[in-house]
C-alpha positions as CSV (number, residue, x, y, z in Angstrom):
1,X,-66.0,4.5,76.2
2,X,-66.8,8.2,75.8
3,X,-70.6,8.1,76.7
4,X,-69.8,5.8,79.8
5,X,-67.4,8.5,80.6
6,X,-69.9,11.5,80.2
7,X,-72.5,9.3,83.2
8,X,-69.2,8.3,85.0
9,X,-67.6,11.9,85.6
10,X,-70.3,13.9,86.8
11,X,-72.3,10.5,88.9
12,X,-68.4,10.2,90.8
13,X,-68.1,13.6,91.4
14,X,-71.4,14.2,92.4
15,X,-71.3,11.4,95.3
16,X,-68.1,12.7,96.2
17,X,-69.5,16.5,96.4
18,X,-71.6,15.5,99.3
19,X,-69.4,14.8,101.1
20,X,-67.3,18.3,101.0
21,X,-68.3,20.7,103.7
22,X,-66.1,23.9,102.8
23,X,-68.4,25.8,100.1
24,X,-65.7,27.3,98.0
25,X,-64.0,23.5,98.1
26,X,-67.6,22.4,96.7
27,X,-67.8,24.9,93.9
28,X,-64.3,24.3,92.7
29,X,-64.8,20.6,92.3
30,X,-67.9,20.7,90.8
31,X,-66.7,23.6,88.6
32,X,-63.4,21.3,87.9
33,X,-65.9,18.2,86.7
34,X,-67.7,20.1,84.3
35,X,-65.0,21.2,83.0
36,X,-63.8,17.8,82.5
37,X,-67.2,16.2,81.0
38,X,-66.6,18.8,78.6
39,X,-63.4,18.2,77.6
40,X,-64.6,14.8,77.4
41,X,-67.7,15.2,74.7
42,X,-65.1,17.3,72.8
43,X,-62.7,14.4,72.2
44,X,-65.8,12.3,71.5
45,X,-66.5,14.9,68.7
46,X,-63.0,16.0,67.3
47,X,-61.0,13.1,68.3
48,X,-62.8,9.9,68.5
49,X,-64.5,10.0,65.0
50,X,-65.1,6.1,65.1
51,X,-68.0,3.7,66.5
52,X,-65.4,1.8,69.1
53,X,-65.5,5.3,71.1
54,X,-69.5,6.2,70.2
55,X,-71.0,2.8,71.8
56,X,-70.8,0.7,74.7
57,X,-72.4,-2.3,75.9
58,X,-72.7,-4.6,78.8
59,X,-74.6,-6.9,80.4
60,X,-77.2,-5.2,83.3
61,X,-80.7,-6.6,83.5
62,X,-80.2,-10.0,80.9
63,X,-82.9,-12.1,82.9
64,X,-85.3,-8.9,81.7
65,X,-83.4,-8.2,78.2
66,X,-82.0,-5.1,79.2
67,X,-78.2,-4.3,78.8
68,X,-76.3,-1.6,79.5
69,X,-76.2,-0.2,76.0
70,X,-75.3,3.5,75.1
71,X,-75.0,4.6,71.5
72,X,-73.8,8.6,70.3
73,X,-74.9,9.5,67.3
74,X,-75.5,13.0,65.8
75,X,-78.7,14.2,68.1
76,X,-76.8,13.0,71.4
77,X,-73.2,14.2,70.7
78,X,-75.3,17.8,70.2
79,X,-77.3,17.5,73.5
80,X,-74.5,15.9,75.3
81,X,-72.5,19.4,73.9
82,X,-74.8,21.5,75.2
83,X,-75.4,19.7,78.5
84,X,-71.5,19.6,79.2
85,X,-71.9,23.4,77.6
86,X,-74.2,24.5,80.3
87,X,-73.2,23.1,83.7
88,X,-69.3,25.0,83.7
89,X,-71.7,28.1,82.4
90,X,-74.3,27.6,85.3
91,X,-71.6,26.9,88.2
92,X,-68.9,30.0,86.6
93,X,-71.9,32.3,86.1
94,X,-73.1,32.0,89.9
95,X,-70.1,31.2,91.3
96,X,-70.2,34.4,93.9
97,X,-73.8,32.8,94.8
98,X,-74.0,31.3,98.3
99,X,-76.1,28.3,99.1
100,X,-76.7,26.2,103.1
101,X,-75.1,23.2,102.9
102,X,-73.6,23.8,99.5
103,X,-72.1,20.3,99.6
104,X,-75.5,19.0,99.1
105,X,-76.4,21.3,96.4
106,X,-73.7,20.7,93.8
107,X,-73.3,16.9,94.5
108,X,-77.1,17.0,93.7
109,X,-76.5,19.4,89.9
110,X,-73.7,16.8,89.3
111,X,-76.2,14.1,89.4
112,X,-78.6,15.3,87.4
113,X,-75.8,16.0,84.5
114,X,-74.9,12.3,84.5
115,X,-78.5,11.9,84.1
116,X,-79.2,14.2,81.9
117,X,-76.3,12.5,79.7
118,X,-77.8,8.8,80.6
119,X,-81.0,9.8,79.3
120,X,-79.2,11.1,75.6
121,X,-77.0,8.1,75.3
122,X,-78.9,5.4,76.3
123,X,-80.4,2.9,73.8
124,X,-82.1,0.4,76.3
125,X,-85.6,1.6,76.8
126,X,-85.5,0.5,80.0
127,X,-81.9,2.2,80.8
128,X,-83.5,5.1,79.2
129,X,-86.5,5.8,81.8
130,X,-83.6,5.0,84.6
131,X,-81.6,8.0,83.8
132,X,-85.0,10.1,82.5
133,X,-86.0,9.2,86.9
134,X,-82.2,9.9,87.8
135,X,-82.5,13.2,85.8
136,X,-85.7,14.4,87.7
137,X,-85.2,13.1,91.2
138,X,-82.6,15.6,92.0
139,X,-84.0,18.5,90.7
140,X,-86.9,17.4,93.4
141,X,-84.6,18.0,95.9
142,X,-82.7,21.0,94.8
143,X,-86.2,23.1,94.3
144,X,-88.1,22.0,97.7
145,X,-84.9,22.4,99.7
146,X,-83.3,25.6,98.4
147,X,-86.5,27.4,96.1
148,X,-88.1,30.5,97.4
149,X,-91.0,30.7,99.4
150,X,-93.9,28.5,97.7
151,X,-91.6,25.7,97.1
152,X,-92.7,23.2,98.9
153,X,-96.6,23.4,97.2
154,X,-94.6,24.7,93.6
155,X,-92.1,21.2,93.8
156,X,-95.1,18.9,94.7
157,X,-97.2,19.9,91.6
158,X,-94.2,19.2,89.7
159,X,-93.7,15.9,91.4
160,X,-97.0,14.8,90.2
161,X,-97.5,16.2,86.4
162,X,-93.8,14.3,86.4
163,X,-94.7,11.2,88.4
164,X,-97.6,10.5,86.2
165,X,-95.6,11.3,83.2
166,X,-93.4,8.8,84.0
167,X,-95.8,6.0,84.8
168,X,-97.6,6.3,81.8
169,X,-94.3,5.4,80.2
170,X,-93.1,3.3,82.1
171,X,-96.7,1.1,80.9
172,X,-95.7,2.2,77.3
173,X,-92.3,0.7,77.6
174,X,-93.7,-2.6,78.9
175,X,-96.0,-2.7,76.6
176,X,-93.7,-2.7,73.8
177,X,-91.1,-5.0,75.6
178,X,-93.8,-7.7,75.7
179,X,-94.7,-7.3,71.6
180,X,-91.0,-8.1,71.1
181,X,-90.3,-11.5,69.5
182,X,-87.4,-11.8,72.3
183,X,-88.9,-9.7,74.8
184,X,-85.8,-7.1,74.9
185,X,-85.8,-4.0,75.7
186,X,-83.3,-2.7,73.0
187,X,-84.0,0.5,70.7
188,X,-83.1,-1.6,67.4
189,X,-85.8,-4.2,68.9
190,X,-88.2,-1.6,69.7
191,X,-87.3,0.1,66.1
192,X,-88.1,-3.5,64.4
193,X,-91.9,-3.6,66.0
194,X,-94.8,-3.5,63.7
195,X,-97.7,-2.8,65.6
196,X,-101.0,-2.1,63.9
197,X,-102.4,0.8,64.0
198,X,-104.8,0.2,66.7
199,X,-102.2,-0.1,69.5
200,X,-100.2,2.3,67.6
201,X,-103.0,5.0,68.7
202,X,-103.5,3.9,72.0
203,X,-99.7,3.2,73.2
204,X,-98.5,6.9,71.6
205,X,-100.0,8.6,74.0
206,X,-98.9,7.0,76.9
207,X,-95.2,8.0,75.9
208,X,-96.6,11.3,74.1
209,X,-98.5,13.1,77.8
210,X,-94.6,12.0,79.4
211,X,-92.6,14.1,76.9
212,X,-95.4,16.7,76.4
213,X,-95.3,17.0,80.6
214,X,-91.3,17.4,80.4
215,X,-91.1,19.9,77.0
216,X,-94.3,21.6,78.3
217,X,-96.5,22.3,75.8
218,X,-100.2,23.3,76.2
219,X,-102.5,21.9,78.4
220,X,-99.5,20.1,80.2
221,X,-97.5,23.1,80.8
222,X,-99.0,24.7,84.4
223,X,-96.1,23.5,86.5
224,X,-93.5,25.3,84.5
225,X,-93.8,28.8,85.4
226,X,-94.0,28.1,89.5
227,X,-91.2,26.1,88.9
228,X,-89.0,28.3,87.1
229,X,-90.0,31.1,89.1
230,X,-89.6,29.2,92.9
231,X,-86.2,27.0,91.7
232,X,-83.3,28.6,92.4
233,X,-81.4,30.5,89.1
234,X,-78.4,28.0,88.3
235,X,-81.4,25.2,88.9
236,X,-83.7,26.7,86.7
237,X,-81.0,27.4,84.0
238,X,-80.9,24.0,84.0
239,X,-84.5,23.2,83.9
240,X,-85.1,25.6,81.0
241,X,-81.9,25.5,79.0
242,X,-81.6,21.4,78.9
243,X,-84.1,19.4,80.8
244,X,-86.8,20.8,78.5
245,X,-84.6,19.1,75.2
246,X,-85.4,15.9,77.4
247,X,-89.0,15.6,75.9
248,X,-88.3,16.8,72.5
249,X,-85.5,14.5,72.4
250,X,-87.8,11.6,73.3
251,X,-90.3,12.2,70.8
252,X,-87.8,12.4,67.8
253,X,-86.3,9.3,69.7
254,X,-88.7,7.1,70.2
255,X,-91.8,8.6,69.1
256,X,-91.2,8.9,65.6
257,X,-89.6,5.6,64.4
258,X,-91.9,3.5,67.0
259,X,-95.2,4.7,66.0
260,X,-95.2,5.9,62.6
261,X,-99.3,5.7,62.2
262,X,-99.8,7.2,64.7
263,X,-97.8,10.5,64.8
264,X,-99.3,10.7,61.3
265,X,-102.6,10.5,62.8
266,X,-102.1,12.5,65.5
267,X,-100.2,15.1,63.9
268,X,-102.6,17.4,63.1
269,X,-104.2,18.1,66.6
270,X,-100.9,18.1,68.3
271,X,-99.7,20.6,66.0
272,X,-102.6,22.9,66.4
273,X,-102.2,22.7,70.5
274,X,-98.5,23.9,69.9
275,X,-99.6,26.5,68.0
276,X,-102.1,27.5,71.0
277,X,-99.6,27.2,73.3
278,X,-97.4,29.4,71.5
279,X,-99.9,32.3,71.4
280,X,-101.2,31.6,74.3
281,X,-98.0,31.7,76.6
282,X,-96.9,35.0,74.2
283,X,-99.6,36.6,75.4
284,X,-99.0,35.7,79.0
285,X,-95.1,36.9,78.8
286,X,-96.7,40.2,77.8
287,X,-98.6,40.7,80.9
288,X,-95.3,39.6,83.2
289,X,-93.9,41.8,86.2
290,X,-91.4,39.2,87.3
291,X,-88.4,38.6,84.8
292,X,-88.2,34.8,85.6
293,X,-92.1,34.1,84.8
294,X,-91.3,36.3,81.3
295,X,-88.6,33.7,80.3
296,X,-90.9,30.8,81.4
297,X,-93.4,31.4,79.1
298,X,-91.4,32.6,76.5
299,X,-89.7,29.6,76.7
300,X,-93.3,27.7,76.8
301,X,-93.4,29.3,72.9
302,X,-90.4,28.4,71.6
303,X,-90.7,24.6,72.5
304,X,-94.2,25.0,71.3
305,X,-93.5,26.0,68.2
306,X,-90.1,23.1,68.1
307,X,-93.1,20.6,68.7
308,X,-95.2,21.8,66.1
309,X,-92.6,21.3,63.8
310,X,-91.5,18.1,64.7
311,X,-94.9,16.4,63.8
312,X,-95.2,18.4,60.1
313,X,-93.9,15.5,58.7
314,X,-91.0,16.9,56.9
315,X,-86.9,17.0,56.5
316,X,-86.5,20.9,57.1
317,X,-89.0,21.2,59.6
318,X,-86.8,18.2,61.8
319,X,-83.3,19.8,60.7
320,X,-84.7,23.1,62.6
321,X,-86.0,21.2,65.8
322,X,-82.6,19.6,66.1
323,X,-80.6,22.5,65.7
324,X,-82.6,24.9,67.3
325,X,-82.5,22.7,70.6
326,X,-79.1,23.5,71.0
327,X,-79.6,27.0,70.1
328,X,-82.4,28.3,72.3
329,X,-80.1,26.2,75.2
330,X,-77.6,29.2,74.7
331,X,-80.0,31.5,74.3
332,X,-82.1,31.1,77.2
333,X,-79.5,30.1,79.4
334,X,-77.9,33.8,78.9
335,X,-81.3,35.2,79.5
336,X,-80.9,33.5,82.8
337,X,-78.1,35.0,83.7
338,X,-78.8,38.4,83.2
339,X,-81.9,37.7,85.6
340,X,-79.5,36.3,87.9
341,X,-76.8,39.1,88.2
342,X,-79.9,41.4,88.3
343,X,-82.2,40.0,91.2
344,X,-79.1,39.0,93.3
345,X,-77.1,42.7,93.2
346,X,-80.8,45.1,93.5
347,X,-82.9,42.5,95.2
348,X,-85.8,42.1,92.7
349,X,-87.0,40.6,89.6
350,X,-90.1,43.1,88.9
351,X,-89.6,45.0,85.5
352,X,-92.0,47.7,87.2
353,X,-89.0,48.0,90.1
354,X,-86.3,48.5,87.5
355,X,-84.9,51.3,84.9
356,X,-82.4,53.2,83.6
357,X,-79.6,50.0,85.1
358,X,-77.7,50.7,81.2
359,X,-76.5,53.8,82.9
360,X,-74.9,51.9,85.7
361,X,-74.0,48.6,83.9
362,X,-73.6,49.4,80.3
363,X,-71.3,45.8,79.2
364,X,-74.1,43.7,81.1
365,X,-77.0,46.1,78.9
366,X,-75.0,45.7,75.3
367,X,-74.2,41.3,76.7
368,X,-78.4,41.5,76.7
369,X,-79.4,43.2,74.2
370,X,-77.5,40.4,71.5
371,X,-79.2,37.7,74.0
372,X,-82.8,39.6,73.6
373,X,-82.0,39.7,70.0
374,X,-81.2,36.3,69.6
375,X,-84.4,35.2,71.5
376,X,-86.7,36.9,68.8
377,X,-84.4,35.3,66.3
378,X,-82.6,37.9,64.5
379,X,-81.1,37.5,61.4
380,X,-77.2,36.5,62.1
381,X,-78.1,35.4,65.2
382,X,-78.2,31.6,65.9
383,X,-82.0,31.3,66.5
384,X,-82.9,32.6,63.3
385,X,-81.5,29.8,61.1
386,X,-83.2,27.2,63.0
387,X,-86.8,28.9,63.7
388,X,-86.6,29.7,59.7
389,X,-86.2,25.8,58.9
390,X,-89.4,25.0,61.5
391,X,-91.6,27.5,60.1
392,X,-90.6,26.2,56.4
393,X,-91.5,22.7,57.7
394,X,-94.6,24.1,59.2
395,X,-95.5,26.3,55.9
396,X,-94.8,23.3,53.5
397,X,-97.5,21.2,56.2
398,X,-100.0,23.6,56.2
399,X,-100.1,27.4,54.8
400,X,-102.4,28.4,57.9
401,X,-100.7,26.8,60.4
402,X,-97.5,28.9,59.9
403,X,-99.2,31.8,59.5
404,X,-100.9,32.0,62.6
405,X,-97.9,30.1,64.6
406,X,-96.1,33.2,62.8
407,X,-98.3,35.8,65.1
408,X,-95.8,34.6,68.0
409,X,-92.9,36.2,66.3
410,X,-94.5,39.7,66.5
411,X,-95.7,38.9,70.3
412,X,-91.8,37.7,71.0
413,X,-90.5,40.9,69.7
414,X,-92.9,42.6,72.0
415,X,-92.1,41.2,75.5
416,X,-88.4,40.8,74.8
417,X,-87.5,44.1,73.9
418,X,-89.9,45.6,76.6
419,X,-87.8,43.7,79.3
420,X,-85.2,45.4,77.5
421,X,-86.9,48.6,77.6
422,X,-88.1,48.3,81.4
423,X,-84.4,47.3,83.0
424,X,-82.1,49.3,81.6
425,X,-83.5,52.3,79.9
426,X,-85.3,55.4,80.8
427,X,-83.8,57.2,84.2
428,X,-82.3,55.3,87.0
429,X,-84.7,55.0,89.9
430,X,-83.9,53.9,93.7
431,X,-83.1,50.4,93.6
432,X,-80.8,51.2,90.3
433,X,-79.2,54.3,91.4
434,X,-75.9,52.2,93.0
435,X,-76.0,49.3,91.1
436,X,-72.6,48.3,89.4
437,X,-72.0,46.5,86.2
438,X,-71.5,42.5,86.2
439,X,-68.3,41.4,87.7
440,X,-65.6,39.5,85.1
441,X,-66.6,36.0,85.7
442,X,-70.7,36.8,84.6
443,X,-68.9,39.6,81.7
444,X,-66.6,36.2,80.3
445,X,-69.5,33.6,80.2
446,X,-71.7,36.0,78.6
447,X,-69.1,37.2,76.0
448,X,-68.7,33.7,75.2
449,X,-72.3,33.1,74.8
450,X,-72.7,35.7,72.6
451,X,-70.0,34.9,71.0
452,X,-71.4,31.3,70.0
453,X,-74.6,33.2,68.8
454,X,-73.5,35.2,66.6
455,X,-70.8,32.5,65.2
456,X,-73.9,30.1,64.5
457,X,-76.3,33.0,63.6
458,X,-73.6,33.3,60.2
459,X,-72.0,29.5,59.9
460,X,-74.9,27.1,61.2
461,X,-73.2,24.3,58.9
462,X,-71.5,22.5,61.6
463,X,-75.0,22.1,63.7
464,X,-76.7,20.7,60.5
465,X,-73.8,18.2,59.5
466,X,-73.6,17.0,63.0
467,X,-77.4,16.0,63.4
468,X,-78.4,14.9,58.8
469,X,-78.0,11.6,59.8
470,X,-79.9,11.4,62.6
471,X,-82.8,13.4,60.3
472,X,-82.2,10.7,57.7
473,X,-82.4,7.6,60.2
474,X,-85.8,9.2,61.7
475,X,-87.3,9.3,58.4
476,X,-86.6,6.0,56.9
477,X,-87.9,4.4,60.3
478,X,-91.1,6.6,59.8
């Protein structure tokens, strides 16, 4: 019952959310929900140890072969973490935030949890693209109604690289129902398939452009920084700190054990567009003014480089994805917030506008700083364990590749720690001379955060043990 639980808390309290008009009565439930889905996943990990509380089924769809089936095992009970993880972060961390219509807002976050959970439970293909839709559609909403400026152009570019994304699977996942002997739509069904290598080649990339669209990488990465930049912050923690793991989630999912041949065709060119989109979005993140367009595209190179690893074809590289999913959630998620507390006390997100704020908010600068450090993957922070198992995976695939993917650890160092540089060193100016250090809610959430960095940066053991036998599952499928 625990993954029908992590759908059923935050869909019942999200339909309920609308309906509260008081703002502060909004936050507190929504807050209050979180909390409970969390509570909830960690029962399912430290309590419930046993497959009665990891599956569920049920009947849904049986005239199509679809059931209601959900399944737990290492990969989701990590993503489900970090989702229940993130939303009590994202709804403490801009609690003092103030939204129109606020009942609409948070009743629309709480749906898009429940699917966020659907999508890394489900083991129905077709109950999978339900909740991937249920996931999206929300987030639709929350950007065009309450994004900045350009939201309305910004959401409908992402409504169409997503819409076609999701079409394209949606023909993949028919395809595949009708090669089944009983025309189901069930994962071990789908898992079972021997297709030949032909329609191996063909069908990958219908589901391969839908994940690439949701991860990004490079070429289908355009919408992401608009987005990030236009959403508002708690929407686009969301966006860059989970929804992302949606599409890398997918292709170790279903990608991997479906169409064997094929990845190991394909692998090769994918990798090397990863490895362009790494440098690529680097080098942009360099150029940035705007803090939030920074983060986008450094965020653009880290799931580039996750991707790259995923198809070299090896057990370290996939142990580093797995972990590291979970990992750059934290990390990016603090980033996030730091931007937050910044552009809502001064009024801006240009580095060129900022300086000398470690004068005037010296816990929030230090809080940073082990964030910033953690993003270029420090040693004893949490990112360096898993980016050191992807580039091993990458270096065992091919020498070259890792070196040149390495060039994007030099170019991280270099736009993180000039953000670093820009806000809060050097003398104050204007905008900075009255600002104020982070108030204790923003101060706790980050101190946790860090705290969970460095813990992982020294012990990573209890990330690997959670996800080998996922790692070992993938590869005998493959």
């Amino acid at each position: 019952m625990i993954p029908v639980l992590l759908i059923l808390i935050p869909l019942l309290s999200g339909l309920v959310t609308f309906f509260l008009k008081d703002e502060k009565a909004a936050k507190s439930w929504s807050l209050l929900s979180s909390v409970i889905t969390l509570a909830v996943v960690f029962s399912g990990l430290f309590i419930y140890d046993h497959n009665s509380e990891s599956n569920f089924n049920a009947a849904w769809l049986p005239a199509l072969g679809s059931s209601f089936s959900l399944s737990l095992d290492g990969m989701g009970k990590m993503l489900t973490l970090l989702t229940a993880i993130s939303f009590p972060v994202v709804f403490a961390s801009t609690y003092k935030n103030s939204y129109k219509e606020s009942g609409s807002f948070y009743g629309l976050m709480l749906l898009t949890q429940a699917g966020l959970m659907g999508v890394f439970v489900a083991a129905d293909a077709l109950l999978f693209y339900f909740f991937w839709e249920l996931a999206l559609i929300p987030v639709y909403f929350l950007c065009s109604i309450w994004g900045g400026e350009k939201r309305i152009a910004v959401t409908f570019k992402f409504f169409i690289y997503t819409f076609i994304g999701s079409l394209l699977m949606l023909a993949g996942i028919l395809y595949l129902y009708f090669q089944t002997p009983d025309h189901s739509f069930a994962i071990k069904s789908l898992y079972s398939l021997h297709l030949s290598v032909k329609d191996q080649n063909i069908i990958f990339w219908l589901f391969f452009i839908a994940f690439a669209i949701k991860m990004p990488i490079f070429p289908f990465h355009t919408w992401q920084p608009d987005t990030y930049e236009q959403s508002p912050t708690a929407v686009t923690m969301i966006l860059s700190g989970v929804m992302v793991k949606m599409g890398i989630f997918a292709v170790i999912r279903w990608l991997l054990p479906i169409f064997p041949d094929a990845v190991a065709h394909f692998s090769t060119i994918i990798i090397i567009f990863s490895i362009i989109g790494m440098i690529y979005a680097s080098l942009i993140a360099i150029q940035q003014d705007d803090i939030k367009r920074l983060i986008a595209y450094s965020s653009i190179a880290h799931i580039g480089l996750m991707c790259a690893a995923i198809f070299a074809h090896n057990r370290i590289g996939l142990e580093g994805v797995l972990i590291q999913m979970f990992n750059h959630g934290i990390n990016v998620i603090g980033l996030w917030i730091v931007a937050d507390v910044i552009e809502q006390q001064l009024g801006t997100r240009k580095l060129s506008e900022l300086g000398g704020l470690a004068q005037k908010a010296p816990v929030l600068a230090i809080l940073l700083v082990v964030m910033a450090l953690a993003n270029i993957a420090l040693p004893l922070t949490n990112a360096f364990v898993g980016e050191f198992l992807m580039f091993n995976g990458l270096f065992q695939y091919n020498v070259w590749f890792a070196a040149i993917a390495g060039i994007s650890i030099i170019l991280a160092a270099v736009y993180t720690l000039n953000m670093v540089q820009k806000i809060f060193y050097g003398n104050t100016v204007s905008i900075t001379a009255n600002a104020v250090d982070a108030k204790n809610n923003v101060q706790w959430i980050l101190i946790v955060l860090v705290v969970v960095v460095l813990l992982l940066g020294v012990y990573p053991q209890p990330l690997i043990n959670l996800t080998k036998d996922t790692v070992n599952i993938i590869l005998v499928n493959r």
